[in-house]
N, C-alpha and C positions, 0 to 999 in steps of 0.2 A: 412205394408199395412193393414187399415182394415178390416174389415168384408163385410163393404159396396163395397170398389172395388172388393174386391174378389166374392161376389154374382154379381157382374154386368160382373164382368171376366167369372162367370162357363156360368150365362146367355146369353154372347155373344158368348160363345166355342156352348154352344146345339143350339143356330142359327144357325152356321156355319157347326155344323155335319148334321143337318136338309137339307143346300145346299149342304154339299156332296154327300149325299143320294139321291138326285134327277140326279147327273149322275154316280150315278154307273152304269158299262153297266151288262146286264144280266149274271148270270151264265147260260151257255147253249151254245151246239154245240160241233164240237170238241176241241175249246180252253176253252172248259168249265174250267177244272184243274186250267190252267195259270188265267182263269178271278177272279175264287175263290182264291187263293190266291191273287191278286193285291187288290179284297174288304178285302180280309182278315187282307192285310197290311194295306189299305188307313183306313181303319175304324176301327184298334187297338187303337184309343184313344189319349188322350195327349190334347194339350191347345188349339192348332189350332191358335200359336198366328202370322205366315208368314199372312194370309190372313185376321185375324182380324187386322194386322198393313194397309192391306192394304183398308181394308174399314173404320177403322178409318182415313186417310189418305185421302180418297176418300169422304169421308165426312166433314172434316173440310175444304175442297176447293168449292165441289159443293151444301153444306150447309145439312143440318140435315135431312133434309126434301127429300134429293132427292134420285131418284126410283136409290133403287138397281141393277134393272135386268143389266144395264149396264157393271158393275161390277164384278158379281154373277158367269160369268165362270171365270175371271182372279181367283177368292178366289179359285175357285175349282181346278184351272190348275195350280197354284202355292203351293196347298199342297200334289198335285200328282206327282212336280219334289220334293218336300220336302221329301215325304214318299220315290219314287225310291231312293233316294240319301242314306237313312237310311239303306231300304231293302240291297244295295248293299254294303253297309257302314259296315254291318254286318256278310256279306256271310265270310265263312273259308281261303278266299287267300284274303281276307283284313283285318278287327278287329276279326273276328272268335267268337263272340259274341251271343250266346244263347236266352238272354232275353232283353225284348225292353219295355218299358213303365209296365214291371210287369208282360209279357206273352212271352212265346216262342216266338222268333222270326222266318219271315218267311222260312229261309232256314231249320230251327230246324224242324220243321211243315212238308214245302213239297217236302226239299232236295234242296240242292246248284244251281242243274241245274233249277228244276222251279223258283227259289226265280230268277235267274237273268233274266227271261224270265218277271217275272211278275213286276220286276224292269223298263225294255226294254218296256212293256206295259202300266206302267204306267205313264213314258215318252214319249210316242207317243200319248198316251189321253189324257194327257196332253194340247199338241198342238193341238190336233182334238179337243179338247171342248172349248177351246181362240177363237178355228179359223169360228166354227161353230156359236158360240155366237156370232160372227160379224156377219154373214151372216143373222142370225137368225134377228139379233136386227135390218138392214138395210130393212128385210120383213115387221118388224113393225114399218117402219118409226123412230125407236129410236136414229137412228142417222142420224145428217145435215152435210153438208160436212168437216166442223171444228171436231167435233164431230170422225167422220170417218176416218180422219187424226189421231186423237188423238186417237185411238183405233191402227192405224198401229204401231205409237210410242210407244203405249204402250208392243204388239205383238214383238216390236225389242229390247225393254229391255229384255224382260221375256226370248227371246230367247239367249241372248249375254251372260249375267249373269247366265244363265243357265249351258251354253257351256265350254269352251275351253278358253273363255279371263273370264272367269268365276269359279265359282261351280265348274268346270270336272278339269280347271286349277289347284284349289286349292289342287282339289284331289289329281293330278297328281305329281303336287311338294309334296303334303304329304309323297306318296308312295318312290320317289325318296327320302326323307330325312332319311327315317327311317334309323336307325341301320348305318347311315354316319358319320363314324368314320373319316373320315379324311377332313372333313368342320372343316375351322375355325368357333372361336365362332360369329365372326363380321358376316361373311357371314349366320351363322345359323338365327340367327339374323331378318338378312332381308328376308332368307327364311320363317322363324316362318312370320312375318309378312306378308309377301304373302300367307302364307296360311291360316291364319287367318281372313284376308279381304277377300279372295275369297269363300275359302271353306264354311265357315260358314256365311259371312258377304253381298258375295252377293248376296242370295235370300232375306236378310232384307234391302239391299237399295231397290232390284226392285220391292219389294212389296210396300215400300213407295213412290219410284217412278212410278209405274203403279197407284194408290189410285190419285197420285198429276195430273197425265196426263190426268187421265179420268175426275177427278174432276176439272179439268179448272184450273191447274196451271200454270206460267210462267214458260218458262224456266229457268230462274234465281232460281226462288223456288223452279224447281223440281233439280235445281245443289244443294239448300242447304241441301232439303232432304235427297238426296242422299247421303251427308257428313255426316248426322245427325245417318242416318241408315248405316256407314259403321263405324261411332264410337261406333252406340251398339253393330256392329257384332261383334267387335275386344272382347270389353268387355266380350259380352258373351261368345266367346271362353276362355278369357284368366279365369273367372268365372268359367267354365267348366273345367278347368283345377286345378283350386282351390279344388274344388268338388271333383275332382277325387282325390284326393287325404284327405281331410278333412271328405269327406260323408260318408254314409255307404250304400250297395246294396241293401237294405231296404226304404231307404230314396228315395234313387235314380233311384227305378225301372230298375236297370243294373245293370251292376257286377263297381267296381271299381279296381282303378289302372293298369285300362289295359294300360294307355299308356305307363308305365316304362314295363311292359310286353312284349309289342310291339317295346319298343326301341326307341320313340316318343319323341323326344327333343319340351317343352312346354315353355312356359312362364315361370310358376314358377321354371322349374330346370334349364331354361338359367339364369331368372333377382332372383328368391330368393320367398318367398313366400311376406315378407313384400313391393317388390318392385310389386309382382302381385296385389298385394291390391292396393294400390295406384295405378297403371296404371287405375286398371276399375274404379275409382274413378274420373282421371284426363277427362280421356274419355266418363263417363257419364255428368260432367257439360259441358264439351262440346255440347254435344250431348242438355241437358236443354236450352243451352243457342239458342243453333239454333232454337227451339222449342219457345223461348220466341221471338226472331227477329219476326219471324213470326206470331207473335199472337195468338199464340195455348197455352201458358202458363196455365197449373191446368187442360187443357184436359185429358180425357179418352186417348189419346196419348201419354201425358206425363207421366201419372201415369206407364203406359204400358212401357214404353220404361225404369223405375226405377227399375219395375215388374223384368222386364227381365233380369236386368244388377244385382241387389242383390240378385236372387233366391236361393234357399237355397236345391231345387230338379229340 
């Protein structure tokens, strides 16, 4: 990638930190502790690229030009299940992980018990700022009854994909796989693959499906989206898995090789490393080619969605 996308990438990440700043809730009271740490999490840094997929997304449906405010809590409420997901990703009875984008991580900071408190709060503001932003946007006339529809559809992705057929899914067969010595490899397999789409894969389809819902898409489109953004999730795991292994903790703002640490059966130690390269490859023209049906071919979305699938930290 250039120069040129990459200043248009840091430019569109300090947009994005600018709207997360505007709902942080206060420090003060007696959950003061808990609130300090969930800004301490939310706004440790990194690319902010879930919510920038989603207003690119949201923008190549309702055109260039149109008011973000519509939009503007889903970015903020989807990199606040983003950040809980990490916070908690990282606590001692799951990866046990110290450093996060280059800084202590939140449990290292304010101890195991607040990190999952401010995990727990960062998923409930989450939903209070999606849910508020409708309310808010229906005071200022910002949505017609279409509009208002497409705002609940959007509210039932963010929620589903978040959950249990979701994100928590993924987790949850993570956890169960670890250190399962007695899975065959077929069945590992389709586990690896379920937790791949879930865990990692889908907060990036609902972010490109909440961008297509709000943005006036079809249904038909926001089904391709959503295949489009569950072929980069896969990639970027199985990437992520590369990494782990090829990177250095340097590079990568984390420690590497925890997941042979952990016990973590990956892509590259089921299929091989030269079979991991090739899959994110198979699975990003995929992902190009849906992006071209649609007419988005050489967008700021497409460059993004390349961004993400070859990254190199």
């Amino acid at each position: 990638m250039g120069s040129d996308f990459e200043n248009r990438l840091s430019d569109k990440a300090s947009r994005i930190e600018e709207v997360l700043k505007a709902f942080l809730p206060k420090e003060s009271g007696y959950a003061r502790t808990v609130i300090e740490a969930m800004n301490y999490s939310l706004m440790a840094g990194g690319k902010r690229l879930r919510p920038m997929m989603m207003l690119e997304a949201y923008k190549l449906f309702a055109g260039e030009n149109a008011s973000e405010d519509v939009i503007r809590p889903f970015m903020a409420a989807m990199e606040m299940i983003h950040t809980y997901s990490l916070v908690h990703d990282d606590l001692p009875a799951m990866d046990n992980d110290e450093y996060r984008r280059g800084r202590k991580t939140t449990h290292a900071v304010y101890g195991a018990g607040m990190a999952t408190l401010a995990g727990d709060g960062l998923l409930n503001l989450a939903y209070e700022t999606a849910v508020l932003g409708a309310i808010k946007g229906k005071e200022l006339s910002l949505f017609d009854g279409e509009t208002s529809n497409r705002y609940m559809a959007a509210l039932k992705v963010l929620t589903e994909k978040a959950g249990i057929y979701g994100m928590v899914g993924g987790q949850c067969a993570d956890i169960c796989a670890e250190n399962a010595t007695d899975i065959a490899d077929d069945e590992m397999k389709d586990t690896l693959h379920y937790i791949d789409e879930n865990k990692t894969g889908a907060l990036i389809e609902s972010s490109l499906m909440i961008g297509a819902i709000l943005g006036g898409a079809t249904s038909a489109q926001v089904s391709q989206i959503e295949k489009a953004g569950s072929n980069v999730g896969i990639a970027f795991q199985i990437q992520d898995d590369i990494l782990d292994i090829t990177s250095t903790a340097e590079v990568l703002g984390k420690p590497i090789g925890s997941d042979e640490k952990n016990g973590k059966s990956t892509y590259v130690s089921l299929y091989g490393m030269d079979n991991a390269v090739s899959k994110v490859k198979e699975l990003s023209d995929e992902a190009m080619n849906i992006l071209e049906e649609l007419g988005f071919k050489g967008s700021f979305l497409d460059q993004l969605f390349n961004y993400l699938i070859y990254r190199q930290k």
